[in-house]
Backbone as XML, in Angstrom:
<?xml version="1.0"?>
<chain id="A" units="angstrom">
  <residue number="1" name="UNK">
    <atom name="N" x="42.830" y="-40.266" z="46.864"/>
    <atom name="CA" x="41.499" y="-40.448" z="46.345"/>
    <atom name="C" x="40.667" y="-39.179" z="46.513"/>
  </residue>
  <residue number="2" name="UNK">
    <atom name="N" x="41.009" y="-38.427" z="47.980"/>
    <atom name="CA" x="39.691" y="-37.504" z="48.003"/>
    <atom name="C" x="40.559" y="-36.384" z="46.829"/>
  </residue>
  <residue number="3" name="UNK">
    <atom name="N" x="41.471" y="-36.416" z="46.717"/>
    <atom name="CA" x="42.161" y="-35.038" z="45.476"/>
    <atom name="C" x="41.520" y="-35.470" z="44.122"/>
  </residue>
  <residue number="4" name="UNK">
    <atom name="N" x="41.157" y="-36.890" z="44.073"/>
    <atom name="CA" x="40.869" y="-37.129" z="42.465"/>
    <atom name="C" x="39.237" y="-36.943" z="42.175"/>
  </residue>
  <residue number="5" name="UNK">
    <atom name="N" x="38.555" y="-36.605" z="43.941"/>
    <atom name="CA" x="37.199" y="-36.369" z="43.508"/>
    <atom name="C" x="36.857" y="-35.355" z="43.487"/>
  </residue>
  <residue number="6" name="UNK">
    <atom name="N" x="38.116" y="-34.088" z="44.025"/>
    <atom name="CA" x="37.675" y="-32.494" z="43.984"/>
    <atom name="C" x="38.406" y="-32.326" z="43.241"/>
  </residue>
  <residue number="7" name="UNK">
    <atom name="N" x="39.296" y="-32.668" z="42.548"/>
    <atom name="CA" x="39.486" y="-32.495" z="41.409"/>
    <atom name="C" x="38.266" y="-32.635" z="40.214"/>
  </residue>
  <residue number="8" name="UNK">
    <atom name="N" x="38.058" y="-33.838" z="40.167"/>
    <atom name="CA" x="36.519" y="-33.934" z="39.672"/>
    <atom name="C" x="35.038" y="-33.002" z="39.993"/>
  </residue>
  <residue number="9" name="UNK">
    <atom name="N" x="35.225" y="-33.459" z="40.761"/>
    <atom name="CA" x="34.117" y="-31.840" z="41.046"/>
    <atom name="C" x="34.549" y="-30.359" z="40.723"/>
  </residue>
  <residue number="10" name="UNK">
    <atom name="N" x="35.777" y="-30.576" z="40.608"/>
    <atom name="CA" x="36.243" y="-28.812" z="40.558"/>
    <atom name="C" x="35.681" y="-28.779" z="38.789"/>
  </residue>
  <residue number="11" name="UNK">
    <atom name="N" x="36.195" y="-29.622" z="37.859"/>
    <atom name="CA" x="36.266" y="-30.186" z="36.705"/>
    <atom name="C" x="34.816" y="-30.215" z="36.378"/>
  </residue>
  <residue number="12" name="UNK">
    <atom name="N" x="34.302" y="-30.859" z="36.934"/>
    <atom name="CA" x="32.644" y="-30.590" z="36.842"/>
    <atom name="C" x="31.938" y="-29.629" z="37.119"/>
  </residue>
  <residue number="13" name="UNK">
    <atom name="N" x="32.195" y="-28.306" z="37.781"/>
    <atom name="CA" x="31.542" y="-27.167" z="38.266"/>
    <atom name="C" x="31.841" y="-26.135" z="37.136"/>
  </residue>
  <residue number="14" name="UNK">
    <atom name="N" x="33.427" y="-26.800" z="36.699"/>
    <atom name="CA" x="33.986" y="-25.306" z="35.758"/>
    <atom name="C" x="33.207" y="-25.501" z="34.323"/>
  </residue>
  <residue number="15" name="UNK">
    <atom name="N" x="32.774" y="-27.305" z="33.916"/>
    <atom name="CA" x="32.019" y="-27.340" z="32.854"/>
    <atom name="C" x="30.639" y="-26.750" z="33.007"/>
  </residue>
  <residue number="16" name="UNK">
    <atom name="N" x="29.952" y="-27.364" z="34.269"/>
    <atom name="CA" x="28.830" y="-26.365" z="34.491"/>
    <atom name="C" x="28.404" y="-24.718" z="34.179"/>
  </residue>
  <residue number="17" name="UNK">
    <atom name="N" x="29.724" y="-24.224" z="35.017"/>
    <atom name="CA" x="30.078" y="-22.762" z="34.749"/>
    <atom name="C" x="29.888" y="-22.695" z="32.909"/>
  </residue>
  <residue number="18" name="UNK">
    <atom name="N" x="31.334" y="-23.208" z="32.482"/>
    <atom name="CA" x="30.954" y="-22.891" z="31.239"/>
    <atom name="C" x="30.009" y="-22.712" z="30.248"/>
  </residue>
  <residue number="19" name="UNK">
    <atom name="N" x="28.837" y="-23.731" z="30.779"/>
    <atom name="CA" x="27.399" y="-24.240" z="29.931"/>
    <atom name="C" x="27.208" y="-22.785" z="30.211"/>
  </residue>
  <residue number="20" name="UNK">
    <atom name="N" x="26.779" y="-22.407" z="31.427"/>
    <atom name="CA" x="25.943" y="-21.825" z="32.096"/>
    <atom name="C" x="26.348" y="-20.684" z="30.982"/>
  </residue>
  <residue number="21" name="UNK">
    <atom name="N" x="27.394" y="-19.901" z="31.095"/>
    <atom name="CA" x="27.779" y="-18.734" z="30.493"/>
    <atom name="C" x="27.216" y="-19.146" z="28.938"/>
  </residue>
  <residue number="22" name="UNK">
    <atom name="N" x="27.246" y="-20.361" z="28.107"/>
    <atom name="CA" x="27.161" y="-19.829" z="26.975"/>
    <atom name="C" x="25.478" y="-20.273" z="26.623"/>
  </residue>
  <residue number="23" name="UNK">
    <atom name="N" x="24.691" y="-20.844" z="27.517"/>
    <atom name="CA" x="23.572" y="-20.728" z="27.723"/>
    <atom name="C" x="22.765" y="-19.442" z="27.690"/>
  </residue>
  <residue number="24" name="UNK">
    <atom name="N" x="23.484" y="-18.396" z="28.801"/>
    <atom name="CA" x="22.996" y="-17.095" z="28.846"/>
    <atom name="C" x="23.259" y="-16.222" z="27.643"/>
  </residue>
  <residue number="25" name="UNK">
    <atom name="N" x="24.552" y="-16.798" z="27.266"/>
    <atom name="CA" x="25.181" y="-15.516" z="25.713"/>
    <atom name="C" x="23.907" y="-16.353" z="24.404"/>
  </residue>
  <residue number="26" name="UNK">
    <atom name="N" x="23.791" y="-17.839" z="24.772"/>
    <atom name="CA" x="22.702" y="-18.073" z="23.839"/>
    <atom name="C" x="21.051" y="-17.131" z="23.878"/>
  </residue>
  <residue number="27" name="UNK">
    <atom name="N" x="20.656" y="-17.206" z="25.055"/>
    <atom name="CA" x="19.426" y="-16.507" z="25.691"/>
    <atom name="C" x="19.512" y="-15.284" z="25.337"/>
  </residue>
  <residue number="28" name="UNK">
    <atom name="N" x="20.730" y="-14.253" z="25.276"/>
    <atom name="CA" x="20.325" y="-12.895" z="24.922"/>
    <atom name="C" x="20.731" y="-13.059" z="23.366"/>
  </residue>
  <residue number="29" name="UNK">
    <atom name="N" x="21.219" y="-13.845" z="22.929"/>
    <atom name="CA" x="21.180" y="-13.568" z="21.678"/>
    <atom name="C" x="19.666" y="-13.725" z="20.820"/>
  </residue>
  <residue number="30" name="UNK">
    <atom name="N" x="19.185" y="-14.884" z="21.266"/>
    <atom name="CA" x="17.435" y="-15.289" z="21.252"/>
    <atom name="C" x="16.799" y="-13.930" z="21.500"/>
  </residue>
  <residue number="31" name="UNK">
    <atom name="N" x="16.862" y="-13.194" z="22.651"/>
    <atom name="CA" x="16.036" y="-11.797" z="23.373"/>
    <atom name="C" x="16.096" y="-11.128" z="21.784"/>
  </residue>
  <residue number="32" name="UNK">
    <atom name="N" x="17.535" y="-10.589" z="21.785"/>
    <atom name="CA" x="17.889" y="-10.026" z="20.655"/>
    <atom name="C" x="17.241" y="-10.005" z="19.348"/>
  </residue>
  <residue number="33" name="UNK">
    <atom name="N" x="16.915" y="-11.217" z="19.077"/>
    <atom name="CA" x="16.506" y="-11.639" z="17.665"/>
    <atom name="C" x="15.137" y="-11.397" z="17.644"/>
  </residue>
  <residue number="34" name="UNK">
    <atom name="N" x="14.341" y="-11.946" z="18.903"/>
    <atom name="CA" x="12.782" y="-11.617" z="19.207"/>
    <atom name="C" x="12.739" y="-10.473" z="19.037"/>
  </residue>
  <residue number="35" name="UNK">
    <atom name="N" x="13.543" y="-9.109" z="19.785"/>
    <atom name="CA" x="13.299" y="-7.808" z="19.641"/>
    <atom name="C" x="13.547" y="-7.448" z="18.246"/>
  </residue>
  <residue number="36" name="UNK">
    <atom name="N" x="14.163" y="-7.808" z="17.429"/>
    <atom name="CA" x="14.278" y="-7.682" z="16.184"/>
    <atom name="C" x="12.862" y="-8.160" z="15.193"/>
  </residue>
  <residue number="37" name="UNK">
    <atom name="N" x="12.605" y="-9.451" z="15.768"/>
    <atom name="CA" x="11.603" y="-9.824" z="15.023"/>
    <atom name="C" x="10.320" y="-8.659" z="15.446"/>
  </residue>
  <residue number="38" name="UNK">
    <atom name="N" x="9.997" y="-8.678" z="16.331"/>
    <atom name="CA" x="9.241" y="-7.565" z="16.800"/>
    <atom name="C" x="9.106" y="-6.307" z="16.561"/>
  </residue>
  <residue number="39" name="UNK">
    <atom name="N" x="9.896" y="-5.833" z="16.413"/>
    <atom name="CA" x="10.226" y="-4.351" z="15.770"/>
    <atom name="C" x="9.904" y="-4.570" z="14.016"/>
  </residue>
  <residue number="40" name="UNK">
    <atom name="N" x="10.405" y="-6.170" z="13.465"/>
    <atom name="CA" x="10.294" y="-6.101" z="12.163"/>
    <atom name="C" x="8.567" y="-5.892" z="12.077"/>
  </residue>
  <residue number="41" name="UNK">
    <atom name="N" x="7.703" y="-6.936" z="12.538"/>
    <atom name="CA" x="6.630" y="-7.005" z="12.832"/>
    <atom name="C" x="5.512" y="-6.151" z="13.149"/>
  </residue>
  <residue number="42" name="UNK">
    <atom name="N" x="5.835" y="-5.154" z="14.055"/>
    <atom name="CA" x="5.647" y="-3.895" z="14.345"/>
    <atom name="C" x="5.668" y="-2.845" z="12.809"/>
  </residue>
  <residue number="43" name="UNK">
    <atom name="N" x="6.659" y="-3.021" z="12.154"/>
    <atom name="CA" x="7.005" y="-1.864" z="10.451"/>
    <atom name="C" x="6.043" y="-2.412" z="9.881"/>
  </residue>
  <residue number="44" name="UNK">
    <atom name="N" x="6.160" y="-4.022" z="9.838"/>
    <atom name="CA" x="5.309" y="-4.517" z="8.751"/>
    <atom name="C" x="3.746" y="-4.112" z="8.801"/>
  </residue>
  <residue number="45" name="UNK">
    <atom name="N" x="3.223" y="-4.127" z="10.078"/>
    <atom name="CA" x="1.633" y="-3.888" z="10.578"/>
    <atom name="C" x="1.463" y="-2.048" z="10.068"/>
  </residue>
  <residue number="46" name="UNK">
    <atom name="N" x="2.824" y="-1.376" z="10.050"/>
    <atom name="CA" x="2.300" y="-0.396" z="9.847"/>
    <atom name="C" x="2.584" y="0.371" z="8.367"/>
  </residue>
  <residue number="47" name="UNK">
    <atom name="N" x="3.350" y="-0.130" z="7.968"/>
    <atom name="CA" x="3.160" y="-0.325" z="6.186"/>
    <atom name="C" x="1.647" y="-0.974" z="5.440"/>
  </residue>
  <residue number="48" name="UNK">
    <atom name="N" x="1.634" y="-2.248" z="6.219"/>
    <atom name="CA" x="0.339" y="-2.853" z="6.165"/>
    <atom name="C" x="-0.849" y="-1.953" z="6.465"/>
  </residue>
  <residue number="49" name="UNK">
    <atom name="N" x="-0.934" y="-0.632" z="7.110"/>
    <atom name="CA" x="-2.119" y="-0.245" z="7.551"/>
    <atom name="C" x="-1.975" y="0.626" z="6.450"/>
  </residue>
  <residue number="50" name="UNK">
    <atom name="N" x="-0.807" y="1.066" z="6.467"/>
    <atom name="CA" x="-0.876" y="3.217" z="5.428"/>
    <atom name="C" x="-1.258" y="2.639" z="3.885"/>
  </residue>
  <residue number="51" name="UNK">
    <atom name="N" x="-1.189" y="0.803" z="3.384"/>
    <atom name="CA" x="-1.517" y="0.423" z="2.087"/>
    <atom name="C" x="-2.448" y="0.450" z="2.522"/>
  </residue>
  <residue number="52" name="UNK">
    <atom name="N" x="-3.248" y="-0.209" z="3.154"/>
    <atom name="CA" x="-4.535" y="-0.675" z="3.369"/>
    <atom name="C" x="-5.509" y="0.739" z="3.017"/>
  </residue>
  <residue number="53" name="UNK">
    <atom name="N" x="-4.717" y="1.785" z="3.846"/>
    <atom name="CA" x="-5.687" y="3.139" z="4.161"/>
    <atom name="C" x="-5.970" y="4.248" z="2.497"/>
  </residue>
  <residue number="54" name="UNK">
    <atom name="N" x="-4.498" y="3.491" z="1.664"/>
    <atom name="CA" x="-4.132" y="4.370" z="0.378"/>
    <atom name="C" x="-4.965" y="3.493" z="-0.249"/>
  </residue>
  <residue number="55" name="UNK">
    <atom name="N" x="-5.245" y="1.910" z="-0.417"/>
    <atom name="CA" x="-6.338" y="1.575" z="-1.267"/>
    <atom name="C" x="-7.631" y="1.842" z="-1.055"/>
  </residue>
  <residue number="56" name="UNK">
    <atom name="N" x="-7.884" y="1.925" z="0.585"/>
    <atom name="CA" x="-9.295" y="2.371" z="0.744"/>
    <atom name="C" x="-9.275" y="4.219" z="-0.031"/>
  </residue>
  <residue number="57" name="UNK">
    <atom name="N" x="-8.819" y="4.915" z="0.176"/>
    <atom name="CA" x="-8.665" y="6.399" z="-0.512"/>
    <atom name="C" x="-8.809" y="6.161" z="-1.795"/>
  </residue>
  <residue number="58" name="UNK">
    <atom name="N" x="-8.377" y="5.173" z="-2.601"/>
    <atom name="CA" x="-8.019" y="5.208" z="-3.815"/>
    <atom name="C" x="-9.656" y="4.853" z="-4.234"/>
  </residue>
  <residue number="59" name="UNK">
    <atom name="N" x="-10.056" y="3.510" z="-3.879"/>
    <atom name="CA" x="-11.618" y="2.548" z="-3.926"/>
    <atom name="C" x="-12.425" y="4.108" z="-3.451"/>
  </residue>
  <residue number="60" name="UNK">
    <atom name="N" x="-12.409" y="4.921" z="-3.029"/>
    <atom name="CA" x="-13.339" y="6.118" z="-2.264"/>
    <atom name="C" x="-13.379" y="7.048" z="-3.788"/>
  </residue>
  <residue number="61" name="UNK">
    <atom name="N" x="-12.067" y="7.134" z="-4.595"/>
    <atom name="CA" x="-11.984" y="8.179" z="-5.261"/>
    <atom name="C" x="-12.784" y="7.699" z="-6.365"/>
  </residue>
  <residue number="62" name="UNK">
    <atom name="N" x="-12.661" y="6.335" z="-7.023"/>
    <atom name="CA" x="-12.919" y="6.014" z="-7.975"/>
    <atom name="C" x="-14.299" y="5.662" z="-7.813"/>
  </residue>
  <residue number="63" name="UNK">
    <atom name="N" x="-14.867" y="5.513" z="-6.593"/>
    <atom name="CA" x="-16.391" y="5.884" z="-6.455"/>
    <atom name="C" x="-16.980" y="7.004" z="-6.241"/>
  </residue>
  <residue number="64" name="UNK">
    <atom name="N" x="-16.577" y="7.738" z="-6.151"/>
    <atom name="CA" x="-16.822" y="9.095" z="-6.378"/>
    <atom name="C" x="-17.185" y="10.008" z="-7.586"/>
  </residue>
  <residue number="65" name="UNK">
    <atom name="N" x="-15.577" y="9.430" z="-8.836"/>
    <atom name="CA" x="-15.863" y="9.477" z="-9.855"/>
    <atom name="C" x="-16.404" y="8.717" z="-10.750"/>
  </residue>
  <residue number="66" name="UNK">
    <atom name="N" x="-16.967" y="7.803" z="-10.490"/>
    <atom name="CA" x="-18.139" y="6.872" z="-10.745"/>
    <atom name="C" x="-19.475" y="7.613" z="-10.675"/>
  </residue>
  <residue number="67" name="UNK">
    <atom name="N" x="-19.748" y="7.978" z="-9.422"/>
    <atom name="CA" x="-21.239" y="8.650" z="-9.403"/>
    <atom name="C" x="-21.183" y="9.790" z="-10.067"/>
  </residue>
  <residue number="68" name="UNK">
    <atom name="N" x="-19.880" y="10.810" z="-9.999"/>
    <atom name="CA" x="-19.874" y="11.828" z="-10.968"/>
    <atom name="C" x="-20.844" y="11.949" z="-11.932"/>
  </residue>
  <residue number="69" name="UNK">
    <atom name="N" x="-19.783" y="10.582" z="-12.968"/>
    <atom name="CA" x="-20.127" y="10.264" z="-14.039"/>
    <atom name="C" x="-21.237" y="10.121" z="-14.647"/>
  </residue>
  <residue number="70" name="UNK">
    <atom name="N" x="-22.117" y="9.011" z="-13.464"/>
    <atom name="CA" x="-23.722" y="8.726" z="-13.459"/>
    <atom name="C" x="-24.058" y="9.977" z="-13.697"/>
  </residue>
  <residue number="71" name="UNK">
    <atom name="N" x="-24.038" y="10.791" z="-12.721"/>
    <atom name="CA" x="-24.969" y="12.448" z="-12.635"/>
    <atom name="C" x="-25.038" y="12.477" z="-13.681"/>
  </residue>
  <residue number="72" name="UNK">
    <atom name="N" x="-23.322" y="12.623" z="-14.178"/>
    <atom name="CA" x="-23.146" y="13.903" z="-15.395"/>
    <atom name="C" x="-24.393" y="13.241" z="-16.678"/>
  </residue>
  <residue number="73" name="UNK">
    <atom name="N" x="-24.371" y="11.723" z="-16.705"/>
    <atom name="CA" x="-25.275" y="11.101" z="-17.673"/>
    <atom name="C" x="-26.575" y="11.308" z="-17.465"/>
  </residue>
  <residue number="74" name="UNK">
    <atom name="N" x="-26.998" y="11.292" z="-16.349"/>
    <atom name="CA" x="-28.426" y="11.738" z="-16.343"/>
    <atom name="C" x="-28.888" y="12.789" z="-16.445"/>
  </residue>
  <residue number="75" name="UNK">
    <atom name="N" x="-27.525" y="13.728" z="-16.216"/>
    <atom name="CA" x="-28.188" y="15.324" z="-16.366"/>
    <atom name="C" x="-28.104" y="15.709" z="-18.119"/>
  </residue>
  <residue number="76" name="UNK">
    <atom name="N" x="-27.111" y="14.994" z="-19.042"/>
    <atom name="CA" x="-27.500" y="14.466" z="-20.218"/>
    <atom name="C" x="-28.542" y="14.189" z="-20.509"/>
  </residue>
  <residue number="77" name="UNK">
    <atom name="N" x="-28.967" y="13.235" z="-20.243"/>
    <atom name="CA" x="-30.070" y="12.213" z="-20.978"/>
    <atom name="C" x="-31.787" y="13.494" z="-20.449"/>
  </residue>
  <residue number="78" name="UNK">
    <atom name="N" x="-31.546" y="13.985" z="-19.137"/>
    <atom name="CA" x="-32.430" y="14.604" z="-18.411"/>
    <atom name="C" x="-32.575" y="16.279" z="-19.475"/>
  </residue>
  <residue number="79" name="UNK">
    <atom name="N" x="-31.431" y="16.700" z="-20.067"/>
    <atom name="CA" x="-31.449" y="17.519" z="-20.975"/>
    <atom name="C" x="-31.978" y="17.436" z="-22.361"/>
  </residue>
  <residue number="80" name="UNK">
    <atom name="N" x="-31.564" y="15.711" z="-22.761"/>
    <atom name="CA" x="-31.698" y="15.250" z="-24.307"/>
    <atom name="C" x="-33.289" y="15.278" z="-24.444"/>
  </residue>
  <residue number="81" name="UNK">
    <atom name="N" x="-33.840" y="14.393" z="-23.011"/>
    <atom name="CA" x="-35.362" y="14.492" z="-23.165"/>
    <atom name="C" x="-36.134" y="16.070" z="-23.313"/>
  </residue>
  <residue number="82" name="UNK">
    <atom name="N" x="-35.332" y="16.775" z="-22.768"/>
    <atom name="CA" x="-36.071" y="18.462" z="-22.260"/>
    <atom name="C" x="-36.008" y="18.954" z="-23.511"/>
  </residue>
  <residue number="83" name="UNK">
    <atom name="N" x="-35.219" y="18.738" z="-24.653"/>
    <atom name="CA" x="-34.798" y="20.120" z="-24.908"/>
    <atom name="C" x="-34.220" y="19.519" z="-26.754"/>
  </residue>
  <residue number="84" name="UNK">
    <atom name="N" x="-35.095" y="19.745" z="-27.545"/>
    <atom name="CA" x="-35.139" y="19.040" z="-28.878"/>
    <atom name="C" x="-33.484" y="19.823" z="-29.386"/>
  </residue>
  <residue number="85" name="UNK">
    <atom name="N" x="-33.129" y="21.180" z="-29.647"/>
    <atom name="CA" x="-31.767" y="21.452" z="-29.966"/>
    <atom name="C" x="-30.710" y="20.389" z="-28.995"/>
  </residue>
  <residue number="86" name="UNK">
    <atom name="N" x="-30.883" y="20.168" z="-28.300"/>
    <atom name="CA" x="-29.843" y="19.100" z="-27.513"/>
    <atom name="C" x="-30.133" y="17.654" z="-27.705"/>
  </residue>
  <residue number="87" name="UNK">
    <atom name="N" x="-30.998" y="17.473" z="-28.174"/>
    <atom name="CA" x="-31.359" y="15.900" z="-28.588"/>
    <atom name="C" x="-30.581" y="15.879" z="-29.899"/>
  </residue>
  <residue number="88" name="UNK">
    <atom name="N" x="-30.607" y="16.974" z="-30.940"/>
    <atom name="CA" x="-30.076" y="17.175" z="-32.196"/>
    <atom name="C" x="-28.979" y="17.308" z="-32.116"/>
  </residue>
  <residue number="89" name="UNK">
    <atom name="N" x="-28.035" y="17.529" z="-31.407"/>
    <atom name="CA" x="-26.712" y="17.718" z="-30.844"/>
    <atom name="C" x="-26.217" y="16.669" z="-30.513"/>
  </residue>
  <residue number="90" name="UNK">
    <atom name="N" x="-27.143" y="15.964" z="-29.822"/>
    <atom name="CA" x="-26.573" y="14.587" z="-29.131"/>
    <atom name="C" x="-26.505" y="13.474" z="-30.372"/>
  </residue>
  <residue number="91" name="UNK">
    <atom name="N" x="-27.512" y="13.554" z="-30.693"/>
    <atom name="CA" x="-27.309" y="12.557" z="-32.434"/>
    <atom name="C" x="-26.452" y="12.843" z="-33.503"/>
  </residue>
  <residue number="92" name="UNK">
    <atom name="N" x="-26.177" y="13.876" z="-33.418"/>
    <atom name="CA" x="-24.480" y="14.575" z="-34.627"/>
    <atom name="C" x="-23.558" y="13.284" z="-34.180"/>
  </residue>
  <residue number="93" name="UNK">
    <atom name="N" x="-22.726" y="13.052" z="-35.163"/>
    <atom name="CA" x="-21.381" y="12.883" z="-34.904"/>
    <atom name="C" x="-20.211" y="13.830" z="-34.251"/>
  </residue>
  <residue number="94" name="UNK">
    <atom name="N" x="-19.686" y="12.836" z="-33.081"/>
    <atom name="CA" x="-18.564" y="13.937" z="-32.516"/>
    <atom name="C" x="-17.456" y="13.941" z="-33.407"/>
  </residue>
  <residue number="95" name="UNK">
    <atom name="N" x="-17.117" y="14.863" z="-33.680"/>
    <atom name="CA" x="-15.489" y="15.608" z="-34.565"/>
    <atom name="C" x="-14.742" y="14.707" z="-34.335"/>
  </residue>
  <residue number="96" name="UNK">
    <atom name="N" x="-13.731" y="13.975" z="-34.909"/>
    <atom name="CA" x="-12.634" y="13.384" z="-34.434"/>
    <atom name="C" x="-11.616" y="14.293" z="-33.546"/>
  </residue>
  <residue number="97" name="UNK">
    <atom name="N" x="-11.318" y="15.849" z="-33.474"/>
    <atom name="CA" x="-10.271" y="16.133" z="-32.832"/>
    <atom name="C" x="-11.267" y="16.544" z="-31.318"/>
  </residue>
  <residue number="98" name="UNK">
    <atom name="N" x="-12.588" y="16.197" z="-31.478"/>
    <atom name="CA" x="-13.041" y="16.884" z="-30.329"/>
    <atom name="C" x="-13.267" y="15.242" z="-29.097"/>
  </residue>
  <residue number="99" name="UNK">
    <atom name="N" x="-13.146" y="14.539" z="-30.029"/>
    <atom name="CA" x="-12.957" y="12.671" z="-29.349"/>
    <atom name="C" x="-11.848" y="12.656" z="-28.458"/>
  </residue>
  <residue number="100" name="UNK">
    <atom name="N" x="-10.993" y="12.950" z="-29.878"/>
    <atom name="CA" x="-9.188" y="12.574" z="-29.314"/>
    <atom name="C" x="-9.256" y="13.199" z="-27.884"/>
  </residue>
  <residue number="101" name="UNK">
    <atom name="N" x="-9.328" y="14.753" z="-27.916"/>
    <atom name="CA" x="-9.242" y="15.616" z="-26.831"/>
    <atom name="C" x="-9.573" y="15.178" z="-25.748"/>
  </residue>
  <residue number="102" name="UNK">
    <atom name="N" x="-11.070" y="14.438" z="-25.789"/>
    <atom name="CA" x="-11.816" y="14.029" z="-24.626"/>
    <atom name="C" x="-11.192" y="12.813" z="-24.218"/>
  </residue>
  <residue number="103" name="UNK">
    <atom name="N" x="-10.493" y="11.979" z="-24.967"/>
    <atom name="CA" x="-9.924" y="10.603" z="-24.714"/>
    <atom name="C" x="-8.295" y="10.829" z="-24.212"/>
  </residue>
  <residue number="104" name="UNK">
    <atom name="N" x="-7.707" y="12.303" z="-24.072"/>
    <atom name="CA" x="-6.695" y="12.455" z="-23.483"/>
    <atom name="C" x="-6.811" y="12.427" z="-21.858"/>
  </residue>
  <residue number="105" name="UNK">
    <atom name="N" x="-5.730" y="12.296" z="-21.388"/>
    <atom name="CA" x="-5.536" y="12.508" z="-19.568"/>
    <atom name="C" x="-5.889" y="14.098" z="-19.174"/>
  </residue>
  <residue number="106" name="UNK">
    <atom name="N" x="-6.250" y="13.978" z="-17.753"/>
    <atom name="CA" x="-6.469" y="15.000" z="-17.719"/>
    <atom name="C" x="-4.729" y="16.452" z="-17.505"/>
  </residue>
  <residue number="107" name="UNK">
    <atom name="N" x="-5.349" y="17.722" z="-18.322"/>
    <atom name="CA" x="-4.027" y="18.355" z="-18.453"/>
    <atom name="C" x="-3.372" y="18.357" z="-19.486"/>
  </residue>
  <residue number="108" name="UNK">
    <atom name="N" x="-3.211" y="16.528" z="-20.464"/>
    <atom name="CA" x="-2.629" y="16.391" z="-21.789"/>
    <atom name="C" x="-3.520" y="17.535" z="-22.323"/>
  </residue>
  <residue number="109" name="UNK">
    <atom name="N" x="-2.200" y="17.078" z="-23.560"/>
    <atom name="CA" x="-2.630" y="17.417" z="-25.231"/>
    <atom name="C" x="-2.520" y="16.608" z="-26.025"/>
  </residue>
  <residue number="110" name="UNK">
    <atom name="N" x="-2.804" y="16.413" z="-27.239"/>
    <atom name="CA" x="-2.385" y="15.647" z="-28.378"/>
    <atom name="C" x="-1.164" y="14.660" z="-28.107"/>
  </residue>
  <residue number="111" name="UNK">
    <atom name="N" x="-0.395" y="15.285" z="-28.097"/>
    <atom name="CA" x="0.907" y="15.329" z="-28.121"/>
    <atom name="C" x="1.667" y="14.262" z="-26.564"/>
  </residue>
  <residue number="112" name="UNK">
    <atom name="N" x="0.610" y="14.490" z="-25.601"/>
    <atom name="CA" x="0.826" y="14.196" z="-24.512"/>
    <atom name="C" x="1.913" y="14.376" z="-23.206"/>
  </residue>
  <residue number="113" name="UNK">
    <atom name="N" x="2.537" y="15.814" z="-24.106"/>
    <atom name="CA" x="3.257" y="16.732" z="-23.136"/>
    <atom name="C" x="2.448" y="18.115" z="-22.854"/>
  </residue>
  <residue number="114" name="UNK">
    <atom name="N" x="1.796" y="18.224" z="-21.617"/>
    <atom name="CA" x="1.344" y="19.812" z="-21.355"/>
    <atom name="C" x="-0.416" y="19.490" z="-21.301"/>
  </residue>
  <residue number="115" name="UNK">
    <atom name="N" x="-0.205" y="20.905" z="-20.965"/>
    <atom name="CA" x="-1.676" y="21.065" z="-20.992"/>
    <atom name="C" x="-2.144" y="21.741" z="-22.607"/>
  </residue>
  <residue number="116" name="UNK">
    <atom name="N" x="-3.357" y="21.049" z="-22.994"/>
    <atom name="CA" x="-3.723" y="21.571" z="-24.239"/>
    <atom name="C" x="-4.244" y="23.080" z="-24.270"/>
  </residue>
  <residue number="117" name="UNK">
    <atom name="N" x="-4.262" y="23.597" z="-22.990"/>
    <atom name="CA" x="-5.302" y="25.236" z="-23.340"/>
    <atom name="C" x="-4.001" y="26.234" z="-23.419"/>
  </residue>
  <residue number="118" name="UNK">
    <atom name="N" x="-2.840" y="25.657" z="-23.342"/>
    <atom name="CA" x="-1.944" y="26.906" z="-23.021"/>
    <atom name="C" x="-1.231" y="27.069" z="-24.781"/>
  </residue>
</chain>
């Protein structure tokens, strides 16, 4: 009888053992995955910041060239009132090739390869 209960206990310690080991190989595999997630988490926050920082640059530029623009109109309109040859100028019709030009990117041409002055 006492062989069939240390036997049993032996039987019961080695299953214990066993848990135990694949408990721990479970636990670092978990560590593992957290450090992974973490590190993913970590890229993401900082992708997340350099967009964040390129749309704020971008929202900065296009207000910028926004107020440009304003100026450039008031220093227009601030001319059209001053100055009767420029009021007469401003009421002409613009040229069609002098439109197109202005309605290209900056650098195009016509054509929309190159720069037009070269």
């Amino acid at each position: 009888m006492l062989i069939g209960v240390v036997a049993t206990l032996g039987a019961g310690v080695a299953v214990l053992a066993w848990q135990l080991t694949e408990t721990r190989d479970d636990l670092r595999a978990a560590e593992q995955g957290l450090d992974q997630s973490i590190a993913t988490i970590a890229a993401q926050q900082q992708e997340m910041a350099e967009y964040e920082a390129a749309v704020k640059a971008q929202r900065e530029r296009e207000q910028a060239a926004r107020e440009r623009a304003a100026q450039a109109e008031r220093r227009l309109q601030n001319l059209e009132a001053s100055d009767e040859a420029v009021q007469d100028w401003s009421d002409a019709r613009v040229p069609d090739g002098v439109r197109d030009w202005l309605r290209e990117p900056a650098g195009g041409d016509r054509t929309g390869h190159g720069d037009a002055t070269k």
